[in-house]
Residue, then its C-alpha position, 0 to 999 in steps of 0.5 A: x165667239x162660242x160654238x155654244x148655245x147661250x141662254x138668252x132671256x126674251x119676253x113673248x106677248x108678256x110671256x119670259x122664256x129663254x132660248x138657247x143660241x149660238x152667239x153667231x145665230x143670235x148677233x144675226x138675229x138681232x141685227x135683222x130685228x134692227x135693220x126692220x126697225x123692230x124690238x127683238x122680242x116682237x120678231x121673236x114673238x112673231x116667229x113663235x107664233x108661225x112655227x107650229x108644235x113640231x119645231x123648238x123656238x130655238x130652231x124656229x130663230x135659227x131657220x128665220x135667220x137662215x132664210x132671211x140671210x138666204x133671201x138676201x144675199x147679193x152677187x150670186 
């Protein structure tokens, strides 16, 4: 996998945008949209929407992921 951010191609409420991601950020991403039984650009949409004017879609993904995997970890 790429440390690089990749251009990835969504659709938000109608709305095409891209977001750059690193390839372990969006894998993340997508298999969280899965496991919620929910279509990626929905999650993204909702994640828009929260993120207020001070943070990048982007960085709004990465820090959705962050929380999400933080909330869920087992063993500690």
């Amino acid at each position: 996998m790429s440390n690089r951010p990749k251009k990835h191609s969504l659709t938000l409420r109608g709305h095409r945008t891209s977001v750059s991601l690193e390839d372990e950020f969006w894998t993340a991403f997508r298999a969280i949209a899965a496991k919620e039984g929910r279509a990626i650009n929905d999650l993204a949409a909702d994640i828009d929407e929260e993120r207020g004017t001070e943070c990048g879609l982007a960085s709004a993904i990465r820090l959705y992921v962050l929380r999400h995997l933080q909330a869920h970890q087992t063993g500690d």
